[in-house]
C-alpha positions in Angstrom: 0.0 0.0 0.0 1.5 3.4 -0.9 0.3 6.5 -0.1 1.8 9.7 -1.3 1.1 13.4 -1.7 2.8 16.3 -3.6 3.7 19.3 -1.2 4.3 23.0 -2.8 6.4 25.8 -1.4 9.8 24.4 -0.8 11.8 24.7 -4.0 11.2 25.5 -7.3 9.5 22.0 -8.1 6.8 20.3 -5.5 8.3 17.6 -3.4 6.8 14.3 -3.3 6.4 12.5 0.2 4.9 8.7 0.1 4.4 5.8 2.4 4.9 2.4 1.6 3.4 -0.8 3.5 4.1 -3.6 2.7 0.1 -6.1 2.3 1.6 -8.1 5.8 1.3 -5.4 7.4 -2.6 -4.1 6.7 -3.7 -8.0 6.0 -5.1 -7.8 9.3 -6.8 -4.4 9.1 -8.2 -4.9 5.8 -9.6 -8.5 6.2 -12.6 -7.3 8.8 -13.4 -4.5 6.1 -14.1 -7.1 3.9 -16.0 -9.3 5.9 -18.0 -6.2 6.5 -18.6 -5.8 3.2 -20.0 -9.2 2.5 -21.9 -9.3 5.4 -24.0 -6.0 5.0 -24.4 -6.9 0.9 -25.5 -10.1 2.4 -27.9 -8.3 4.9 -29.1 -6.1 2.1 -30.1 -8.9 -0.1 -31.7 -10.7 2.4 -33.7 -7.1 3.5 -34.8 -6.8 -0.2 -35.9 -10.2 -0.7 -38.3 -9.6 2.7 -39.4 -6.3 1.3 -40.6 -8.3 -1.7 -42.2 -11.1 0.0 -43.7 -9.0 2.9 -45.0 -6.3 -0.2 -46.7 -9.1 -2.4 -48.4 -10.5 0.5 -49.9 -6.5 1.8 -50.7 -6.2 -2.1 -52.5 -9.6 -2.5 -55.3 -8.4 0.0 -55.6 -5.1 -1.3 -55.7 -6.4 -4.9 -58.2 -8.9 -3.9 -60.8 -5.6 -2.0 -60.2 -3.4 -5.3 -61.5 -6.4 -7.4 -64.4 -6.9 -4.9 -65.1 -3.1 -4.6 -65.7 -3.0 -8.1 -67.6 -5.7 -8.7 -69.8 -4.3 -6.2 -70.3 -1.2 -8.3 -71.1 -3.2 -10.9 -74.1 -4.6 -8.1 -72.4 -8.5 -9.4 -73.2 -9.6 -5.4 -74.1 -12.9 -6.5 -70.7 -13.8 -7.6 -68.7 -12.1 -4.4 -67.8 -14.2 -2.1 -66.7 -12.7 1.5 -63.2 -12.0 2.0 -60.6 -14.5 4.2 -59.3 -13.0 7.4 -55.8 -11.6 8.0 -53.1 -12.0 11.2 -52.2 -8.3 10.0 -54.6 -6.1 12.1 -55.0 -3.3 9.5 -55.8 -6.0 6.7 -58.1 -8.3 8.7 -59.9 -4.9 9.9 -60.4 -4.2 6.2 -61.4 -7.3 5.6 -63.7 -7.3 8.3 -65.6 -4.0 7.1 -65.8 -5.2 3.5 -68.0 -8.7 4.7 -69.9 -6.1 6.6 -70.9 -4.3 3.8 -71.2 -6.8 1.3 -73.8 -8.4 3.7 -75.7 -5.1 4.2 -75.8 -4.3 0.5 -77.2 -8.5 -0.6 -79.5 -7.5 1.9 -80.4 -3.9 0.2 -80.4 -5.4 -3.2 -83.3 -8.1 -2.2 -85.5 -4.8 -1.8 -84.7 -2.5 -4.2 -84.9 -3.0 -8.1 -81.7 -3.7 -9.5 -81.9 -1.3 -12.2 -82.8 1.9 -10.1 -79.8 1.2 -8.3 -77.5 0.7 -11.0 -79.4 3.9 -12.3 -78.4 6.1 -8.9 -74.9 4.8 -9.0 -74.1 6.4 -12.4 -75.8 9.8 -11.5 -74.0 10.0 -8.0 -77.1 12.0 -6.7 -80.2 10.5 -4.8 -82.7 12.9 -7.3 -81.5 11.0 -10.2 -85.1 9.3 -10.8 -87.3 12.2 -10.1 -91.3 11.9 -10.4 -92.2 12.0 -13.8 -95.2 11.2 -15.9 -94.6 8.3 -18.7 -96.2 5.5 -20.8 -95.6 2.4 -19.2 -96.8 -1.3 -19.5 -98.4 -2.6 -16.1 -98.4 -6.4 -14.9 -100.5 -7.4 -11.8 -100.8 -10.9 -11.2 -102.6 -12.7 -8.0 -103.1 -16.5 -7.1 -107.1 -18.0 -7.6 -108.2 -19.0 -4.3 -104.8 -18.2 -2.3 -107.0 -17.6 0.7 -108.5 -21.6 1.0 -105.4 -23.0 0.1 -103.5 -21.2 2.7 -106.0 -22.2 5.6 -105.1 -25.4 6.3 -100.8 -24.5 6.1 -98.6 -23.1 9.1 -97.5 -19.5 8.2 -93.6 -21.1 7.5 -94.9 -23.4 5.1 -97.5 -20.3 3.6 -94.6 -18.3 3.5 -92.0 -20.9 1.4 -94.9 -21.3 -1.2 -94.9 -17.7 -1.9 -91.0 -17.4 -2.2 -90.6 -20.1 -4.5 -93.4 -19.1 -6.5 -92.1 -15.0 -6.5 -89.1 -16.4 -7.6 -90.8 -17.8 -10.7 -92.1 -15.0 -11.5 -89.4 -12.5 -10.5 -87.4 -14.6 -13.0 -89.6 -14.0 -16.1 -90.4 -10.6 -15.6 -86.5 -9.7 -15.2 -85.7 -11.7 -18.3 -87.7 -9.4 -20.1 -86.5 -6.5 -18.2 -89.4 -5.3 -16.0 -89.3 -4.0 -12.8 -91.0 -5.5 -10.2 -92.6 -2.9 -8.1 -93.7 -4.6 -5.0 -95.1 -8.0 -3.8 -98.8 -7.5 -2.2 -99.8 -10.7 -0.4 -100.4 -13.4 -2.8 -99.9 -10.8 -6.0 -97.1 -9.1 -7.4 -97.1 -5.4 -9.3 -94.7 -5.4 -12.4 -94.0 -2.2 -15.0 -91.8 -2.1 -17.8 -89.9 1.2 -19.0 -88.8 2.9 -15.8 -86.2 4.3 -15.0 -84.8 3.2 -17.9 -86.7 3.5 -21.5 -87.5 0.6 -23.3 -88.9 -0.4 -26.4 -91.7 -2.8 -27.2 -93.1 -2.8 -23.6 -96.4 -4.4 -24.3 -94.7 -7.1 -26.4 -92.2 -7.6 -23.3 -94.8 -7.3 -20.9 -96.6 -10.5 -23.3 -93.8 -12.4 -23.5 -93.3 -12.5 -19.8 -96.6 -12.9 -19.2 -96.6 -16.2 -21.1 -93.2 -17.1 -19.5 -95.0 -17.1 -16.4 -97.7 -19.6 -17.7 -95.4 -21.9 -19.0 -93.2 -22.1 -15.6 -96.6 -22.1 -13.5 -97.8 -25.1 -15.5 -94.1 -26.6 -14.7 -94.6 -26.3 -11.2 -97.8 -27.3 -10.7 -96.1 -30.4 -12.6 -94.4 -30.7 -9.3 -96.8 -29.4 -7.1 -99.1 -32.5 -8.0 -96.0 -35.1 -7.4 -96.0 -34.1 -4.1 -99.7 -34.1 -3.2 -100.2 -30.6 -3.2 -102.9 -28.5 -5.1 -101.6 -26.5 -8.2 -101.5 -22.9 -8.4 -104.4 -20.7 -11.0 -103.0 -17.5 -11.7 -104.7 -14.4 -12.7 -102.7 -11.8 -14.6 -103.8 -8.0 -15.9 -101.6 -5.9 -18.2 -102.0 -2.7 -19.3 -100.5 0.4 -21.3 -100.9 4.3 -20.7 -99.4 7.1 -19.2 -99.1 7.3 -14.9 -96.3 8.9 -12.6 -93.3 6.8 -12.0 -90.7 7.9 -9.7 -90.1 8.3 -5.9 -93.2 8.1 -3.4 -93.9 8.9 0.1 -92.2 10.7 3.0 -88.7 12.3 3.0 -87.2 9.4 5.2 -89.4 6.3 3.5 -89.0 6.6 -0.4 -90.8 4.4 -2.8 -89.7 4.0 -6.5 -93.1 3.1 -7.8 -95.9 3.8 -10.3 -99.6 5.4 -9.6 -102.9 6.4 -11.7 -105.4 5.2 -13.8 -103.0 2.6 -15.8 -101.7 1.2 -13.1 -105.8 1.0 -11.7 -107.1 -0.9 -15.0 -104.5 -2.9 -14.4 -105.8 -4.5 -11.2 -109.3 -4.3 -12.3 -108.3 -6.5 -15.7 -106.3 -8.7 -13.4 -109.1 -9.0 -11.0 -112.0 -8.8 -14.0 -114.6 -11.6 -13.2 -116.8 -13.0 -15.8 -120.0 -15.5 -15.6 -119.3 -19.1 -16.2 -115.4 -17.7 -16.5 -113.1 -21.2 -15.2 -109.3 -21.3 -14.3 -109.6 -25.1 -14.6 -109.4 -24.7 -17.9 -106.0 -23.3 -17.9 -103.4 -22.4 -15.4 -102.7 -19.0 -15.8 -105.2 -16.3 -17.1 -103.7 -13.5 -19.3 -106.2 -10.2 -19.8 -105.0 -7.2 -21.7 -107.0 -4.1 -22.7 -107.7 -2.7 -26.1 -104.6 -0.3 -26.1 -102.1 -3.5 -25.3 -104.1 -5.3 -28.0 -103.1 -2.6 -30.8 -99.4 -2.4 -29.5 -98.8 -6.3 -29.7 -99.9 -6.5 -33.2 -100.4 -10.1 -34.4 -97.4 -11.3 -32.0 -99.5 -13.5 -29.9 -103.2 -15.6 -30.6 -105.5 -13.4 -28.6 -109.2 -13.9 -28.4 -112.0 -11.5 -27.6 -112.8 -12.2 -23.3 -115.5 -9.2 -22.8 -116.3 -6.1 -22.0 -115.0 -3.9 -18.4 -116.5 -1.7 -16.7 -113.9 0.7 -15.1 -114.7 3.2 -12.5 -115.7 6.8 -12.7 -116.5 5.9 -16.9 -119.1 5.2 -18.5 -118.4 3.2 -21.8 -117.5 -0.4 -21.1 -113.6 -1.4 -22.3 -112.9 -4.7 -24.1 -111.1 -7.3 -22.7 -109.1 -9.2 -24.5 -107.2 -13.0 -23.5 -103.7 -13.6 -24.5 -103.7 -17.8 -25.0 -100.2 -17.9 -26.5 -97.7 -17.2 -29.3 -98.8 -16.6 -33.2 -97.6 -19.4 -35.2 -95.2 -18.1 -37.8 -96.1 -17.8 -40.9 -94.4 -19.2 -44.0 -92.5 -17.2 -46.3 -94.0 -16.3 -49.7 -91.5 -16.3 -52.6 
């Protein structure tokens, strides 16, 4: 080792003054240095390599709530599943909070329409669906005779028959992308075209309607296999203008539909006629003369009879829906 340095001021050229050492001597110094050296790269590998591994497994959590957070804005609850705990406190908290809320919003969704939600998340403001009048297409539907059937059941097994057969229901009308309004005892209120426009609500409103007598003739099916009596369905629809939007007190909103549509409605669905029998079919489907011009020769429809409606004089006819129109052939 040599160590020198040149030194001004003492002649007319700089001096030059060095050390010399010969490796013996410093071996001992310098070999701890180097140990040094290799022990703190070591160290430093060892400290990124944690970094890493403790970083992907803080990252793997919080990947897995960003997923889930927007699938939730998306309203896809059916497909989340709740998230695993954590030994990190901050992460199981987080985790913790997120089951939390995804069971308070499966429990939201199960009472609100699907589509005014989605419909309030995109406007970010609570006034997104004001009160408005519109033309609509109404469904009412009720069970023939719920009352003696339900006599001789216990309230649990009263209330399982109406789930599974709301779920029918539910399933046909959101297929065709109605809105199902509310469930009132044994019947269920339906619209189409709110808050979202539509097209062809009457020939939606038809086609669910029919869905629902096919899957009501399925489970009766069933029904029978199991000793119990089937289920006669009475359904109304009906087109016209009414208000649609949010109803009632400040603190207890309802998104739903009221006027005179929505009444002819019920009074089609409820429409009694002499010598009139569910036996012969399942499901009853009524419509009124406007729905009867909007569906066009879609569906084999048969003059039923005339309705009174209240507060109007001239009777409205009544027509059945009994199925789809065959389809014609092509003419060349």
């Amino acid at each position: 080792l040599v160590l020198f340095k040149e030194i001004h001021g003492f002649g007319e050229r700089p001096w030059t003054v060095g050390l010399a050492l010969p490796e013996v001597a410093i071996h001992p110094i310098l070999l701890p240095l180097r140990l040094f050296v290799v022990v703190a790269a070591g160290i430093a590998l060892l400290a990124l390599l944690a970094a890493v591994a403790i970083g992907r497994r803080l990252a793997r959590p919080v990947m897995q709530v960003t997923a889930a957070v927007e699938r939730v804005s998306k309203l896809e609850l059916d497909a989340l599943a709740a998230l695993p705990g954590s030994r990190i406190a901050e992460l199981d908290a987080l985790a913790r909070a997120f089951n939390a809320l995804l069971s308070t919003l499966k429990a939201f969704a199960t009472y609100v329409p699907k589509s005014l939600v989605e419909r309030l998340i995109r406007a970010g403001r609570p006034d997104a669906v004001p009160s408005r009048e519109r033309d609509l297409s109404v469904m009412f539907t009720d069970i023939q005779g719920f009352t003696a059937i339900a006599e001789g059941l216990p309230p649990a097994e009263v209330a399982r028959m109406l789930n599974e057969h709301f779920a029918i229901l539910a399933r046909c009308v959101e297929e065709e992308g109605g809105t199902v309004d509310k469930y009132l005892g044994d019947g269920m209120l339906v619209f189409w075209g709110a808050p979202e426009k539509i097209k062809g609500r009457a020939v939606r409103a038809c086609r669910a309607a029919l869905a629902i007598k096919a899957a009501v003739e399925a489970d009766n099916a069933g029904r029978r296999g199991r000793g119990e009596p089937p289920l006669r369905l009475r359904i109304g629809l009906h087109c016209g203008p009414l208000v649609v939007g949010n109803i009632g007190a400040p603190g207890r909103l309802n998104y739903t539909v009221v006027g005179d549509t929505v009444n002819t409605a019920s009074r089609l669905e409820s429409f009694e006629k002499e010598q009139e029998e569910l036996a012969q079919s399942p499901c009853r489907i009524l419509i009124g003369e406007q729905t009867f011009h909007f569906i066009g020769e879609r569906y084999q429809v048969q003059r039923f009879g005339d309705l009174t409606l209240k507060g109007k004089e001239k009777k409205v006819p009544v027509y059945r829906v009994l199925g789809h129109a065959p389809e014609q052939p092509n003419r060349s």
